[in-house]
N, C-alpha and C positions, 0 to 999 in steps of 0.2 A: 504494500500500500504506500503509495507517496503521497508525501504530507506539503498540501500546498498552503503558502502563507493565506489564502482567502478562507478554508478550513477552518485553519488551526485560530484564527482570529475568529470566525464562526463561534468555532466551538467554545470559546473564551467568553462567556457571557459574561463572567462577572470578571474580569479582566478588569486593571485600573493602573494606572500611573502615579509614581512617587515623584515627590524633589532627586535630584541627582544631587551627589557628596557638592555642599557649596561652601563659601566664609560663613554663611550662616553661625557652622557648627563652631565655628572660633569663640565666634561673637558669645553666643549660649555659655560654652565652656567657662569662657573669661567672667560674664556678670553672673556664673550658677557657683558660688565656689562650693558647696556641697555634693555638688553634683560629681561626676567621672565622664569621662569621655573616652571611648573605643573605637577602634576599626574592627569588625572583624571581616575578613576576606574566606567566601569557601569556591575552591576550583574542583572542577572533576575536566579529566582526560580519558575517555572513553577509548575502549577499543572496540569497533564494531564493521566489522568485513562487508556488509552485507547495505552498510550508508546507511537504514534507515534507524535511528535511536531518539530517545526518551529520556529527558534527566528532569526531578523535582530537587529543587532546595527549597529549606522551610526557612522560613524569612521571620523579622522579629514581628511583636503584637501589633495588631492591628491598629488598638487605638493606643495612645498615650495616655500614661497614669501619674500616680505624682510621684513614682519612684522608678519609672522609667520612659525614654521619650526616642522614637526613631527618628534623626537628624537629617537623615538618607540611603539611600541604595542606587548602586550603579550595577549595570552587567554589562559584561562582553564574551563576544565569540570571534575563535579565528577562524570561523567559515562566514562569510557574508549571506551566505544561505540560509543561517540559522535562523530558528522565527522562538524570539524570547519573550516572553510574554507572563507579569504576576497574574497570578490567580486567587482566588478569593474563597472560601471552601461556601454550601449552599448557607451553613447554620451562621456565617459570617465568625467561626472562633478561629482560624485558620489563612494566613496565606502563603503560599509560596512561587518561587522560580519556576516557570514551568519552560523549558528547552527541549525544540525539536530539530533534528537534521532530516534531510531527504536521503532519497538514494543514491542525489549526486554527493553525495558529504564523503568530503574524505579526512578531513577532521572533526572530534567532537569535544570541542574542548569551551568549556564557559564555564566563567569567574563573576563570582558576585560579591561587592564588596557593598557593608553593612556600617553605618555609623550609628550607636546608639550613646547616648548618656543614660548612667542608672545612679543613684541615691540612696543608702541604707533604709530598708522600711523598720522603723519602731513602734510599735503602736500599745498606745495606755488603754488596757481596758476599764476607764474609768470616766464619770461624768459622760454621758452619749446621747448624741444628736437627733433628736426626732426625724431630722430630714432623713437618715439614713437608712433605709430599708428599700424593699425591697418587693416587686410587684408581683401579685399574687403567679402571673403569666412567665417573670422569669424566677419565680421560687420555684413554681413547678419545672420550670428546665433543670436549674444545679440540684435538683432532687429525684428527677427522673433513674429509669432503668439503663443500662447498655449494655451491649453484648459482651464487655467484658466488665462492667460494672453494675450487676445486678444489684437489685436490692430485696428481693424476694429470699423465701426458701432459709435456707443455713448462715445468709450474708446478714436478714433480718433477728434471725433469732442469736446470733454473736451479738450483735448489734446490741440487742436488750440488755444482752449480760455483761455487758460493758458501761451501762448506765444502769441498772440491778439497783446501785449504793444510793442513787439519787432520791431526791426527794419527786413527788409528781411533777411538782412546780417546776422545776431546773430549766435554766436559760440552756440557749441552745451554747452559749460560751464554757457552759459546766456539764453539758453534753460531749461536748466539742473535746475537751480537757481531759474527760475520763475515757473517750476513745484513743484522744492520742496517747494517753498512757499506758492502754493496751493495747496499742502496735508496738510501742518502741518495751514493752516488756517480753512482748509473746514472738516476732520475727526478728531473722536474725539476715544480714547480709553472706549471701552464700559467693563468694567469690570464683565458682563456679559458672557464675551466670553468665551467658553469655550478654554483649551489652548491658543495656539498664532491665535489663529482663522484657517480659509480655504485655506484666499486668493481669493475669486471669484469674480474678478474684475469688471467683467459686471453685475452683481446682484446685487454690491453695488450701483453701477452708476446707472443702471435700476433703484432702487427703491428710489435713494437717499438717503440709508440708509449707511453712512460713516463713522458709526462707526464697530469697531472690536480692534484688537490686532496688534502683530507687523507683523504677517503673512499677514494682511489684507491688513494696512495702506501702508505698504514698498512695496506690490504687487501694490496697486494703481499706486504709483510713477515710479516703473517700466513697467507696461506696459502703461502708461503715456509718457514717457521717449523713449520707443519704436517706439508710433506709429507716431513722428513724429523724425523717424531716429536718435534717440539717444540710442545709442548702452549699456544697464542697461540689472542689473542683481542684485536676491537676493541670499542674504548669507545666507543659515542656519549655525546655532551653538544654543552654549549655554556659558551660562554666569558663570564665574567660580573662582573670584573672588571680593572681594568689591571695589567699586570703590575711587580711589584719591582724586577723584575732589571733594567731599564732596553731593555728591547726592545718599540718600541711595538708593533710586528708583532706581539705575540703575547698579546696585551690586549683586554677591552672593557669597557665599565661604560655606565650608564643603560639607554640605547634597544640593546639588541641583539639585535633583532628576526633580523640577519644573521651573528649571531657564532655560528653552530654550530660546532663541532670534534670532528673525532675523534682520538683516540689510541688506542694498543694495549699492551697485556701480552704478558708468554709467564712460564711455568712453568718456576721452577727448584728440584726436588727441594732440602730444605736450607733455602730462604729464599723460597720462596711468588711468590705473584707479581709478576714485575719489570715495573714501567712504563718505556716506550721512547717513543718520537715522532717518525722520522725525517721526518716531513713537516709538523713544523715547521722542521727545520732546513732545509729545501728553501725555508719560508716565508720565512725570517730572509733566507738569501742572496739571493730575489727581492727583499723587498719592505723589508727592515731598510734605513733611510735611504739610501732610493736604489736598492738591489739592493750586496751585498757579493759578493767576490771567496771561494773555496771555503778558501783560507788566512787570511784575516782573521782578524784575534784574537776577533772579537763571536763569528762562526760557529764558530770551534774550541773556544771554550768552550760554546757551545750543543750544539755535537754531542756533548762530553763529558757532560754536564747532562743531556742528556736518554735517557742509557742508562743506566735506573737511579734517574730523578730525575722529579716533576711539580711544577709552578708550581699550587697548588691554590685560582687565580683561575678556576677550571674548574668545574662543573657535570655531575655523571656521570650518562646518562638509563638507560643499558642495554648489553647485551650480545648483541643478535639479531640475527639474517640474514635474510630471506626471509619479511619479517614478513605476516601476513594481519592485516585488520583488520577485527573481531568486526563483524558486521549487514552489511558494504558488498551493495551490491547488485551491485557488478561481481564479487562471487565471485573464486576465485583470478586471475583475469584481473585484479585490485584488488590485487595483493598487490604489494609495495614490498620494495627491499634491505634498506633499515634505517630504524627509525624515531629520526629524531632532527629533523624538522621537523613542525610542524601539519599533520591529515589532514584534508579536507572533501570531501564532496559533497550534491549535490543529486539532483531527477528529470536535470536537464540532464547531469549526471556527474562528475567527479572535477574540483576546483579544483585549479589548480595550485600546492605549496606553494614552489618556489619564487620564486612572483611573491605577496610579501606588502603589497603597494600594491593590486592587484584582490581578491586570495583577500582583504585586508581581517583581516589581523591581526598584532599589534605584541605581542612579548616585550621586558619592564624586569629592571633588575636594582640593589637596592638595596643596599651593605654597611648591618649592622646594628650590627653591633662587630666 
């Protein structure tokens, strides 16, 4: 099948256009001094015999928040044939890069460079705002089911027992509080995992087996947080600089082609949304100089730090589940948990993004101020 640019723009409905890298981001930089400033650049070099190929990168948040703000995005190709085009996912939690070559390509090479500024999130759960809440139309969204985020069945009934201690009354902040301290008690980081893991919430529960990565652990706690009306959601990104706080575990800078991470929020009427991360604290006690003990002072302040708190050395790409990816020729049978690594294929079919040594592409990450 060849892929002509009137198509592939067809096909692009929700297609839309950013600023390109400008002084802007100086400007911003220079009068935010709280703020950070990054480039990150992600390239892929395809190998594909046969011309015609397919590349998705996942791009940062859609909208700007007050602890992160996209400055710009530029891309290029060394084929002039190439038809690049962002795309936009239907639920609007999601965009990315989407790159096509024809059959004349004899190269498949594009590079997308990213500027974001991000800001430490802290947030007081105390004194809260009437304005903040939340419409009954998207409570029911961050509360809904998904195919790897159930909230039925064995996902509902943990759920209960994990707020068991509560009183009736309990805010969803003492909801919130008591789930995440049965994730970061009960899963453990299996360094086996391949990437950030799946995420398949019910398989882990069914079998009992609570270990994985941060895709796994943070799914738990969301749909956890779900099925008993707490309105959670995961963050993908990636980690894009070393961290302050003195925990190399939870850091990266230059080359971090393998620093993906996820985190998660949940929704609290009064004070908006709280970031959590119990699956870094599962990271810290494996892998923090050596692996730490569950009482250690590093890990007890980490667990404290991070209900309520993000290191905003982080990189946020989206918010989606079950993502489909616009043109694949593998159709739903193509469609992936979450998009927070590079997508390709060929005639031959879907590269694998976790192997970025053959799949053949390498994310940087520069501070800028």
């Amino acid at each position: 099948m060849t892929i002509t640019r009137r198509a592939a723009v067809k096909a692009i409905a929700s297609a839309f256009a950013l600023p390109a890298l400008s002084p802007f981001s100086s400007v911003f930089a220079q009068s935010n001094p709280e703020w950070s400033t990054y480039e990150i650049v992600t390239e892929i070099n395809l190998e594909s015999p046969n011309g015609i190929a397919q590349a998705w990168i996942p791009l940062p948040l859609i909208l700007d928040t007050d602890y992160f703000k996209t400055l710009g995005i530029n891309s290029e190709s060394t084929d002039p044939k190439a038809v690049i085009q962002i795309y936009q996912t239907p639920d609007k939690q999601a965009r990315m890069m989407w790159a096509q070559w024809n059959q004349s390509s004899t190269g498949h090479t594009v590079k997308v460079s990213m500027l974001v500024s991000t800001r430490n999130r802290h947030l007081e759960l105390a004194n809260p705002s009437p304005v903040l809440t939340l419409s009954k139309e998207e409570r029911q969204f961050w509360t809904r089911g998904t195919k790897y985020l159930p909230t039925n069945g064995i996902v509902k009934t943990r759920a209960q027992e994990c707020i068991a201690g509560l009183p009736a009354n309990a805010t969803d902040i003492e909801k919130a509080k008591a789930i995440y301290d049965w994730v970061v008690d009960n899963t453990h980081r299996d360094p086996k995992t391949r990437g950030c893991g799946q995420g398949d919430v019910r398989l882990m529960l069914e079998t009992n087996n609570l270990g994985g990565k941060c895709a796994d652990i943070n799914a738990v706690y969301v749909a956890l947080a779900r099925s008993v009306g707490v309105p959670a959601r995961d963050v993908y990104g990636i980690r894009i600089a070393d961290s302050a706080r003195g925990y190399k575990s939870l850091g990266k800078s230059g080359d971090i082609t393998k620093a993906q991470h996820c985190r998660a929020e949940f929704y609290a009427t009064g004070f908006g949304w709280v970031p959590v991360d119990p699956a870094d604290v599962r990271k810290v006690i494996l892998e923090e100089t050596g692996g730490l003990a569950v009482s250690d002072p590093k890990v007890v302040a980490i667990r404290d730090y991070l209900f309520g708190n993000w290191e905003m050395n982080w990189m946020a790409y989206n918010y989606d589940h079950d993502v489909s990816l616009p043109g694949s020729s593998l159709g739903k049978k193509g469609d992936i948990p979450f998009m927070m690594y590079p997508q390709a294929e060929n005639k031959e079919g879907r590269f694998d993004s976790l192997d970025p040594d053959n799949f053949k592409y390498k994310i940087t990450s520069r501070r800028i101020s």
